[in-house]
N, C-alpha and C positions, 0 to 999 in steps of 0.2 A: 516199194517198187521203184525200178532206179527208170527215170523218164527224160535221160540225156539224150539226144539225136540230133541231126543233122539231115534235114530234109533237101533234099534236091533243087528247090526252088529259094532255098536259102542264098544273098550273095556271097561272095566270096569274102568282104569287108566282114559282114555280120558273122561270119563261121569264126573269122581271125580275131575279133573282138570278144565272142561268147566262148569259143575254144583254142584260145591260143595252144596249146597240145595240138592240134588239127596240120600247124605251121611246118612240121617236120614232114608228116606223110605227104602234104600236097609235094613237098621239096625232093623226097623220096622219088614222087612217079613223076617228077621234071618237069612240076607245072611254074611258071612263071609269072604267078599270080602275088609273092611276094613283093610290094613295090609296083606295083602293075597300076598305072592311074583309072583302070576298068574294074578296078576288082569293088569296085562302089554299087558298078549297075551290073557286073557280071556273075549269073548266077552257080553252083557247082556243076547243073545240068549243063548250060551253057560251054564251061571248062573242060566237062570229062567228052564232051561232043567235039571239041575246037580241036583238043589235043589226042582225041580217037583213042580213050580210056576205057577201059571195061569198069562199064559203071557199077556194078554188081563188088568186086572187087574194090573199087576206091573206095565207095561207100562200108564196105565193111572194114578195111583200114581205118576209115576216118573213126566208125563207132568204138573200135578198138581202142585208136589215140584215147576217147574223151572217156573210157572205162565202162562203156555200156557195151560189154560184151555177149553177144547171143549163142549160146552153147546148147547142140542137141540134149535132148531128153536124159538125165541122167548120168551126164558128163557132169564133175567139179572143178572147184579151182584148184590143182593139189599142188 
């Protein structure tokens, strides 16, 4: 069971450190958390709220980046 994620209350330092994969999608939806002297105490909740993200969406990006992909019932990798 693959048990890679990204929780919401995770900060933005910790995602970039455990998921550097993660570093392109934040780049992608023009967050500015690369370099950011906040991204220490800033959380992704915090980011997808400041930059009026659809969280649903980013976070599915982001699980995608790190390869823990969630696919309906019966769909494969093909």
């Amino acid at each position: 069971m693959d048990t890679r994620s990204i929780a919401r209350d995770w900060t933005i330092e910790r995602i970039f450190s455990e998921y550097p994969a993660a570093i392109p999608v934040l780049l992608a939806h023009r967050l500015a958390c690369v370099g950011c002297s906040m991204a220490r105490f800033c959380t992704l909740e915090d980011a997808m709220t400041i930059y009026r993200l659809p969280h649903e969406q980013l976070l599915e990006d982001l699980q995608q980046a790190i390869g823990n992909v969630r696919r309906p019932a019966g769909q494969t990798n093909a």
